[in-house]
LUMLUMGU-225404 format. One record per residue (C-alpha): residue number from 0; residue in one letter; chain; x, y, z. Coordinates in steps of 0.25 Angstrom, whole numbers, always signed. Each point is the difference from the previous one (the first is absolute). Layout:
N
GULUM numar guti kolvex    px    py    pz
GULUM   NUM    A      A     X     Y     Z
...
This chain:
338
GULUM numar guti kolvex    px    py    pz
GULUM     0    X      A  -222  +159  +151
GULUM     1    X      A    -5   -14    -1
GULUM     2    X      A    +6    -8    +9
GULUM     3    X      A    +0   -16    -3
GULUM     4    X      A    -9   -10   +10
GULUM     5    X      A    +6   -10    -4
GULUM     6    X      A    +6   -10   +12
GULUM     7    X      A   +15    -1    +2
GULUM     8    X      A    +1   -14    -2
GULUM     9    X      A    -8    +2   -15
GULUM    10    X      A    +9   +14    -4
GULUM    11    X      A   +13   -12    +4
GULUM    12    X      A    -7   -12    -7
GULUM    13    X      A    -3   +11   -13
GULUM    14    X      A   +12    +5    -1
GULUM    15    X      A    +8   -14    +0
GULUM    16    X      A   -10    -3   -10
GULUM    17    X      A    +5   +12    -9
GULUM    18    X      A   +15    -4    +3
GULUM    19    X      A    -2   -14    -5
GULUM    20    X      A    -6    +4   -13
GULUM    21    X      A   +11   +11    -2
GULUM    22    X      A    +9   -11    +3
GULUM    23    X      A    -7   -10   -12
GULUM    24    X      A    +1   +11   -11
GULUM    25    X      A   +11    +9    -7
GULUM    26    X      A    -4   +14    +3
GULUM    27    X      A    +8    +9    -8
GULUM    28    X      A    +2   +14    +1
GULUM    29    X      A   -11   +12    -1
GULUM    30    X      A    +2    +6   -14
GULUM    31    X      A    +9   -11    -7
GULUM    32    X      A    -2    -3   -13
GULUM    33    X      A    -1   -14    +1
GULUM    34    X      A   -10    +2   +13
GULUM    35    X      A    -8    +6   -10
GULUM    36    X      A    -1    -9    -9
GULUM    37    X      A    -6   -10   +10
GULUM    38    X      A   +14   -10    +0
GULUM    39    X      A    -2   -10    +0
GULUM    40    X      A   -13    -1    -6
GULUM    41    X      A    +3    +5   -14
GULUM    42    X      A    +4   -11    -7
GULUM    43    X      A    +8   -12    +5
GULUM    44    X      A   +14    -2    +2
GULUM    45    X      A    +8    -9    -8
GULUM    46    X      A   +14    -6    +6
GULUM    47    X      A    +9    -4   -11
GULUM    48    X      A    +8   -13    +1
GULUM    49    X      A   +13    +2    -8
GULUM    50    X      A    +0   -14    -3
GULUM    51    X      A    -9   -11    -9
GULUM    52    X      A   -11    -7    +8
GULUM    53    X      A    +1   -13   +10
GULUM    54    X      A   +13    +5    +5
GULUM    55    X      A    +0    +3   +15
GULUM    56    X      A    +0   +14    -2
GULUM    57    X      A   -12    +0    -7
GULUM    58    X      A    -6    -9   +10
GULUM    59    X      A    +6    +8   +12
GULUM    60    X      A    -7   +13   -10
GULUM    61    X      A   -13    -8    +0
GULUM    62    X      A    -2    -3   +15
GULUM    63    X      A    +5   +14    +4
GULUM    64    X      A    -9    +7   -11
GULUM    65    X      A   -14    -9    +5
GULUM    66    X      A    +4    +5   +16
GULUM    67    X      A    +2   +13    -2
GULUM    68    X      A   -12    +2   -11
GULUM    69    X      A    -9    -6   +11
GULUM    70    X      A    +7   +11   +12
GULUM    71    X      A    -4   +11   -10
GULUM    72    X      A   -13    -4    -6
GULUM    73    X      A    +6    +3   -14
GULUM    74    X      A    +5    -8   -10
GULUM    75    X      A   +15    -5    -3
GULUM    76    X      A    +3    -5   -15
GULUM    77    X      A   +14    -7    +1
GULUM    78    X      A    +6    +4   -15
GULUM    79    X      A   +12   -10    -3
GULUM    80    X      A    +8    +9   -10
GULUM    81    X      A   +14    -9    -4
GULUM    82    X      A   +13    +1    -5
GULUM    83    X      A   +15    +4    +1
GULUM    84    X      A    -1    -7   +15
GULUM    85    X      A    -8    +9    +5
GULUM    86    X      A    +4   +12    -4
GULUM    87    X      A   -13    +4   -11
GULUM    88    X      A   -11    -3   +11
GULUM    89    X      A    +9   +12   +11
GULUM    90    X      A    +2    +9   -12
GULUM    91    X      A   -15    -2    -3
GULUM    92    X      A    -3    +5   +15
GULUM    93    X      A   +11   +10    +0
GULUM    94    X      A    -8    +7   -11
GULUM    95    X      A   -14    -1    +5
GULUM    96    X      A    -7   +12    +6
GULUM    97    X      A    +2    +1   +16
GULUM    98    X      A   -15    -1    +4
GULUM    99    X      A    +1   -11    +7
GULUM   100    X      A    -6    -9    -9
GULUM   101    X      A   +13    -9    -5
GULUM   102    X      A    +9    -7    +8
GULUM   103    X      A   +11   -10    -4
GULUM   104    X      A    +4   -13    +8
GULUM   105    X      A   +14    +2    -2
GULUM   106    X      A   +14    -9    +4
GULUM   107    X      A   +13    +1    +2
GULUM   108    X      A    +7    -3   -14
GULUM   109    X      A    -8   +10    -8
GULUM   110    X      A    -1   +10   +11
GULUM   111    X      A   +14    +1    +5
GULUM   112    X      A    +9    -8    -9
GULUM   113    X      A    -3    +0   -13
GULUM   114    X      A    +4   +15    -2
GULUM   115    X      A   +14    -4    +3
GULUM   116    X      A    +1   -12    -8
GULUM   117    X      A    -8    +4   -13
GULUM   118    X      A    -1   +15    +2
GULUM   119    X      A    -2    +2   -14
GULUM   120    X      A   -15    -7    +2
GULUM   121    X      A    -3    +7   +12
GULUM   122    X      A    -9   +12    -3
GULUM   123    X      A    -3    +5   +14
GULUM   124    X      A    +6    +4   +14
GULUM   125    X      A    -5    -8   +11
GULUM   126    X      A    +2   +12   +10
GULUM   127    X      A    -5    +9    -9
GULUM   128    X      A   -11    -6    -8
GULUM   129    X      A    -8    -7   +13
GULUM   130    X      A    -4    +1   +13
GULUM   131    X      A    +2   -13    +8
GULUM   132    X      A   -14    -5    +9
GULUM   133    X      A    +5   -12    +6
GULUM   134    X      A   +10   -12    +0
GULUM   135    X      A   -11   -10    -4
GULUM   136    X      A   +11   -15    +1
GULUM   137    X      A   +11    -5    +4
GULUM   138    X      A    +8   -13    -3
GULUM   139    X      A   +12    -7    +3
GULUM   140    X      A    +8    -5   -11
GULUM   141    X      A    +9   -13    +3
GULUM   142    X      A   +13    -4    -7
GULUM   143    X      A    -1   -15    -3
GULUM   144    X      A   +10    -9    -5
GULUM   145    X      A    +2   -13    -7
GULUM   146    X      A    -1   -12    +7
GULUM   147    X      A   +14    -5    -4
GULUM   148    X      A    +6   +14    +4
GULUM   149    X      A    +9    -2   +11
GULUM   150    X      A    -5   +11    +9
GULUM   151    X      A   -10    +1   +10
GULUM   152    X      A    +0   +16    +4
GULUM   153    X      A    +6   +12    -6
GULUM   154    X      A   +13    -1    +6
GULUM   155    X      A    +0   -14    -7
GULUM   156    X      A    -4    +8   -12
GULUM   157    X      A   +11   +11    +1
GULUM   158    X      A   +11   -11    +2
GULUM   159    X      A    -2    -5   -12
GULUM   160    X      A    -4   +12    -9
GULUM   161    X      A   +15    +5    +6
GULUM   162    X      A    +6   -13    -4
GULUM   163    X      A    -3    +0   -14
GULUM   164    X      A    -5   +12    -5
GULUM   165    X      A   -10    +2   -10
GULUM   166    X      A    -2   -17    +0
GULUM   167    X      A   -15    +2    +6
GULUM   168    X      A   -12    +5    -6
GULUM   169    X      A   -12    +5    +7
GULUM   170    X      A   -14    +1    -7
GULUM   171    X      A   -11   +13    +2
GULUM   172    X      A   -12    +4    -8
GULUM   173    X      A    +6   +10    -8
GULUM   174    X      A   +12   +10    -2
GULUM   175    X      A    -4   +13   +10
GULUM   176    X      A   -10    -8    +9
GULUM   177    X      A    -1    +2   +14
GULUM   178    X      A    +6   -16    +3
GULUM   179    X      A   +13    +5   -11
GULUM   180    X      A    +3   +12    +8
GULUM   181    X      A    -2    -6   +14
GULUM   182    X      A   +11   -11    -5
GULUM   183    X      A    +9   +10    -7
GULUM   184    X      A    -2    +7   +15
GULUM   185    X      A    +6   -14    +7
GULUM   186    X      A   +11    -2   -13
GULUM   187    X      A    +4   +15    +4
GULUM   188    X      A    +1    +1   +15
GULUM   189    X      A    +5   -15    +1
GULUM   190    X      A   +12    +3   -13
GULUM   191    X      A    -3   -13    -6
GULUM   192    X      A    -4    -1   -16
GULUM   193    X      A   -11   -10    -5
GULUM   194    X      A    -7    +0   -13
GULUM   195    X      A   -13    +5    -3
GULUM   196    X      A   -10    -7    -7
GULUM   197    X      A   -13    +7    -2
GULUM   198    X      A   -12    -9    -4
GULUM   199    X      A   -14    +6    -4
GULUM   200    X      A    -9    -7   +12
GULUM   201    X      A    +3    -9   +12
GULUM   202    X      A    -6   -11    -3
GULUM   203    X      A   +12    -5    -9
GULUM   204    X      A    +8    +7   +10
GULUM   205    X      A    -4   -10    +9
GULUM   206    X      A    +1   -12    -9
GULUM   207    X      A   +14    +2    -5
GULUM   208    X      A    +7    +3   +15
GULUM   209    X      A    -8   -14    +4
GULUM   210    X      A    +7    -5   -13
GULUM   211    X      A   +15    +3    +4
GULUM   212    X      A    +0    +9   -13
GULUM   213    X      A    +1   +13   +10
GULUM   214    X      A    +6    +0   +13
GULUM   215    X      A    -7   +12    +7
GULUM   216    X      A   -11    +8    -2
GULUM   217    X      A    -7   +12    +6
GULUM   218    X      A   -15    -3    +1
GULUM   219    X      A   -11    +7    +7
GULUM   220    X      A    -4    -9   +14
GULUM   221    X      A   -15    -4    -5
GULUM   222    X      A    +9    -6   -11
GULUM   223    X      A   +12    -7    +9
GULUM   224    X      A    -8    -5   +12
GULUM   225    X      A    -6   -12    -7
GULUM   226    X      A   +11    -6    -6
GULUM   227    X      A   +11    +3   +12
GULUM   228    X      A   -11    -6    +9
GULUM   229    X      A    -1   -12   -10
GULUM   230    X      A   +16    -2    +0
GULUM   231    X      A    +0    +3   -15
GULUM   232    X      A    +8   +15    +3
GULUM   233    X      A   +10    +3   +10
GULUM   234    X      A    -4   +13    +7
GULUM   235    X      A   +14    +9    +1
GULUM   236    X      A    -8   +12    +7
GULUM   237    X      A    -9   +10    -1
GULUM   238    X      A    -1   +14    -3
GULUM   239    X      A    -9    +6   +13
GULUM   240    X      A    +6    +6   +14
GULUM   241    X      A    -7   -14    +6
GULUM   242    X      A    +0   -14    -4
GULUM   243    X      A   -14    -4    -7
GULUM   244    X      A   -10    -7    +9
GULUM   245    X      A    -2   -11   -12
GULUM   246    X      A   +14    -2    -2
GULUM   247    X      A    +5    +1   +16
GULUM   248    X      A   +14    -7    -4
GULUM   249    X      A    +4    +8   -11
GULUM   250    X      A    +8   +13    +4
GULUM   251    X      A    -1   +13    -1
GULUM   252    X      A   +11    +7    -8
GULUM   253    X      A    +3    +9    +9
GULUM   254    X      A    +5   -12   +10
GULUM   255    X      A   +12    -1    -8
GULUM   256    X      A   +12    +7    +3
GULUM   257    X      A    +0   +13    -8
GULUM   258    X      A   -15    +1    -2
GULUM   259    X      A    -3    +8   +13
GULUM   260    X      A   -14    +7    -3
GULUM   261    X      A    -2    -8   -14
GULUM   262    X      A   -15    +2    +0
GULUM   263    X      A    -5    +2   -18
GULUM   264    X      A   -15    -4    -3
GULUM   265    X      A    -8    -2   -11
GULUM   266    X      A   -13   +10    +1
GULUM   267    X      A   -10    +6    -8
GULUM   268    X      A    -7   +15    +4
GULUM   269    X      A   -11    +9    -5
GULUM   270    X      A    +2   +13    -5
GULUM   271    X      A    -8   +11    -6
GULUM   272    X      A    +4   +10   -10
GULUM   273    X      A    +8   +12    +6
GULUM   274    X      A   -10   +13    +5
GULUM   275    X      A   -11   -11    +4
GULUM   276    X      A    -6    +8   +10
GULUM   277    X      A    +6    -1   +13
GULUM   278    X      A   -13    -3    +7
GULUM   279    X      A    -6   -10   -11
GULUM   280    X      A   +16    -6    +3
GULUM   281    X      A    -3    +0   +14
GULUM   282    X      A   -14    -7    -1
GULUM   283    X      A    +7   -10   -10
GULUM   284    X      A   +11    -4   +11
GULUM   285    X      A   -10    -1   +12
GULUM   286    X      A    -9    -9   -10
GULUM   287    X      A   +10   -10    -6
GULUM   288    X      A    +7    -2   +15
GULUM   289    X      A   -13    -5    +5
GULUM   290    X      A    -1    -9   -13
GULUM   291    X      A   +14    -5    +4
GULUM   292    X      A    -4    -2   +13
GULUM   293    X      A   -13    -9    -3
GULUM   294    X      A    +4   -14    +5
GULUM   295    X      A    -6    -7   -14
GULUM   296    X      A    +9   +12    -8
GULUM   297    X      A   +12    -6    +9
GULUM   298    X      A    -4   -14    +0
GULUM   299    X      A    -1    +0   -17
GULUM   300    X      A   +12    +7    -1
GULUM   301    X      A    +8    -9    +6
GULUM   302    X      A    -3   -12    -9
GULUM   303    X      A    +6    +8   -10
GULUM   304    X      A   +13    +1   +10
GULUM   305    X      A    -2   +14    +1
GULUM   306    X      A    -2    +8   +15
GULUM   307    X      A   -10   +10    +0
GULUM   308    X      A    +7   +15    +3
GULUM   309    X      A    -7   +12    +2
GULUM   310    X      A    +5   +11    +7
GULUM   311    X      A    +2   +17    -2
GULUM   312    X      A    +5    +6   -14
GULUM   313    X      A   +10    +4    +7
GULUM   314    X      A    +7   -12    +3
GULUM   315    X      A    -4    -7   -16
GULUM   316    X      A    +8   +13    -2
GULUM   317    X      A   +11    -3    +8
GULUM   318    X      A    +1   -13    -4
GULUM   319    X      A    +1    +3   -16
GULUM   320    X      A   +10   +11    +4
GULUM   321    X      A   +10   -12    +5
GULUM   322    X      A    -3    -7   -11
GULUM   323    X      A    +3   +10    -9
GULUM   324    X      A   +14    -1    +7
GULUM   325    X      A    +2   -13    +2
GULUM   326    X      A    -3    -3   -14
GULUM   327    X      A    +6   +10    -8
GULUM   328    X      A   +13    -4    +8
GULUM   329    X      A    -1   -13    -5
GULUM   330    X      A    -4    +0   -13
GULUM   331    X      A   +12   +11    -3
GULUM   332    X      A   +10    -9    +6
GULUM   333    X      A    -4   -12    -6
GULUM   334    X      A    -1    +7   -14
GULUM   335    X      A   -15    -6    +0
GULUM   336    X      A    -7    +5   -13
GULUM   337    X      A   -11    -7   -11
């Protein structure tokens, strides 16, 4: 029997060295299929965006793509596949073969909503049809209101919306987007009725609240923050468990009497096709974290008013579960449907 001469301190020092390089790749399992083809080295991943380019998905798909191309030496082709809100980019990465080569940077509306509101459009099953990898965003979203409108919080809100019922409007991006539920959520637990309006972007969502020609509107923070700092929109509350940092006088929902644990936020995920591998899953969550992690990654995405997230499949999982719930609630009580 050979018997090693190394010194203990060099056998220590080697095998650290051995667990920081296991600790910088993916291993997969002896025998897998995909191990055997070499993933990811075959050919280069593509991250479908589900949404036309310059949007902040596609820029949040962009920056993610470049970090995690350069963690695995391999290349990452962001595809921006459009239509039906969404819904024809997951379908396209509900259908693609589950090597491990296609993800989809996927949000909330089309991942979780849509089916209830539009089910005839809806061609997959987002438990069935993908394997969540990580939550990649988070954002608040913020009701607003006229300047004129003689309320300065929720409760100011409900009062009136109690007193004449269906006399205010509030404003969103679109029937079945995540800021129509989340106010259909409030109208619901709060009793009150206000008229939707749904608009096709924010920018003129923004312009016709300052204008006094809608009195509220559900707007995602990046959007509010400028224009309640600047006195041009009143700030009735936002969405989160916890006040904003850059809109510290604005409440929370949930500080308002029958709105304990209100806590609904805007997010984006990735997902891979379902029967991904579970090791080439794993790999994927261990890498995109760290993307989330990197200071730059953090520091880019909250320009774009969004907070970086991360964290095990398990919990995306979870949090699309409650989602499903929450939402399918809603939109079957408030008889949403496009």
């Amino acid at each position: 029997m050979q018997v090693s001469t190394l010194p203990k301190a060099s056998i220590r020092d080697a095998l650290s060295f051995t667990l920081a390089v296991a600790a910088c790749t993916c291993p997969l399992v002896a025998g897998n299929a995909v191990a055997q083809a070499g993933w990811p080295s075959a050919k280069p991943i593509t991250l479908i965006v589900p949404f036309g380019t310059g949007g902040n998905l596609d820029v949040t798909a962009r920056l993610i793509g470049q970090k995690l191309a350069e963690r695995l030496r391999q290349s990452v082709v962001v595809e921006n596949v459009v239509g039906a809100g969404g819904v024809i980019g997951m379908e396209r990465a509900a259908r693609a073969a589950p090597d491990g080569y296609t993800l989809v940077l996927g949000a909330d509306s089309p991942a979780v909503i849509t089916a209830f509101v539009n089910p005839t459009v809806v061609k997959y099953d987002i438990r069935k049809d993908f394997a969540p990898v990580t939550l990649a965003t988070t954002a608040a979203m913020v009701i607003v209101a006229k300047p004129e409108l003689a309320a300065v919080n929720l409760a100011d809100m409900i009062k009136l919306a109690r007193a004449s019922p269906g006399k205010l409007s509030y404003a969103t991006s679109g029937v079945g987007s995540v800021l129509h539920l989340s106010m259909e959520l409030i109208k619901n637990q709060s009793k009150t009725f206000i008229v939707h309006v749904p608009y096709r972007g924010g920018g003129q969502i923004v312009t016709d609240v300052i204008g006094n020609q809608i009195d509220l509107a559900m707007v995602v923070s990046v959007t509010a923050t400028p224009h309640v700092l600047g006195k041009r929109l009143k700030g009735i509350a936002v969405t989160i468990a916890k006040r904003l940092p850059a809109l510290p006088d604005i409440p929370a929902v949930s500080e308002t009497a029958g709105f304990k644990d209100f806590n609904v936020l805007a997010w984006t995920g990735l997902f891979a096709p379902a029967r991904t591998p579970q090791p080439v899953l794993e790999c994927l969550n261990r890498e995109l974290v760290e993307v989330l992690r990197a200071e730059e990654v953090r520091n880019k995405l909250a320009e774009g008013g969004a907070s970086a997230a991360g964290g095990a499949a398990a919990d995306f999982a979870q949090l699309i579960e409650s989602d499903l719930k929450r939402y399918g609630a809603i939109a079957k009580a408030a008889n949403i449907r496009e």
